[in-house]
C-alpha positions, -999 to +999 in steps of 0.1 A: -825-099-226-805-127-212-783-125-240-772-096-232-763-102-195-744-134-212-725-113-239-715-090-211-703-121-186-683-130-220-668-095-225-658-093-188-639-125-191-625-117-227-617-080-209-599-101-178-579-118-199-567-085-220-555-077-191-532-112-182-523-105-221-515-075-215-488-078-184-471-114-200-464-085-226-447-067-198-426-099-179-433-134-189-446-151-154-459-181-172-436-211-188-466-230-202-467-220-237-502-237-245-514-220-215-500-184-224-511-184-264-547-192-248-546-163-230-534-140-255-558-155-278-588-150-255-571-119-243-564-099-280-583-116-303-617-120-285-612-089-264-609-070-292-641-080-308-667-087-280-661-058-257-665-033-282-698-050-295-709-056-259-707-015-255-725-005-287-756-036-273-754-014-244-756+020-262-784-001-283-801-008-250-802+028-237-816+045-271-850+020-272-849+034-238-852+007-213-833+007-183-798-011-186-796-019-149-824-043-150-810-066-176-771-060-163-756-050-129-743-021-130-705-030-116-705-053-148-712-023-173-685-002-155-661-031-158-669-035-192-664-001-200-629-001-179-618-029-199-631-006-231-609+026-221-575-001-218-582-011-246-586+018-266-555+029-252-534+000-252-548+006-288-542+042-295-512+050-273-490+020-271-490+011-305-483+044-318-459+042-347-446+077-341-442+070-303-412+043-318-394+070-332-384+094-305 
């Protein structure tokens, strides 16, 4: 199960760097343009795909009934799932089409 304490090292970073995407949406603090599309490609595109699968490997993980805490530490699952619930919302909430309208 050493993948899976790797996937969810990967989906913290990926999850981290949501978040730096997330406020150069808000102000631009960085003039390196190289630099800033890495981040928002690590940040939306990655995030976006390796968190989510990192949760349902951890759903996965609980049904066959073993015990997640000895393959992961358990302040990197509730990271993970922070950086799921930001995600979702930056999803659901910010990009609401009818939100653009009022």
């Amino acid at each position: 199960m050493r993948w899976l304490l790797f996937l969810s090292r990967l989906a913290f970073i990926c999850g981290f760097f949501f978040l730096l995407s997330l406020s150069l949406l808000f102000r631009n603090w960085l003039s390196d343009e190289s630099l800033v599309s890495t981040i928002i490609t690590i940040g939306y595109f990655m995030g976006m795909v390796i968190v989510p699968v990192t949760i349902l490997c951890y759903l996965a993980v609980l049904i066959i009934r073993r015990n997640l805490k000895k393959y992961v530490p358990l302040w990197l699952v509730i990271a993970n799932l922070l950086f799921l619930f930001v995600l979702f919302y930056y999803i659901f909430y910010l990009n609401d089409p009818n939100d653009s309208q009022r």
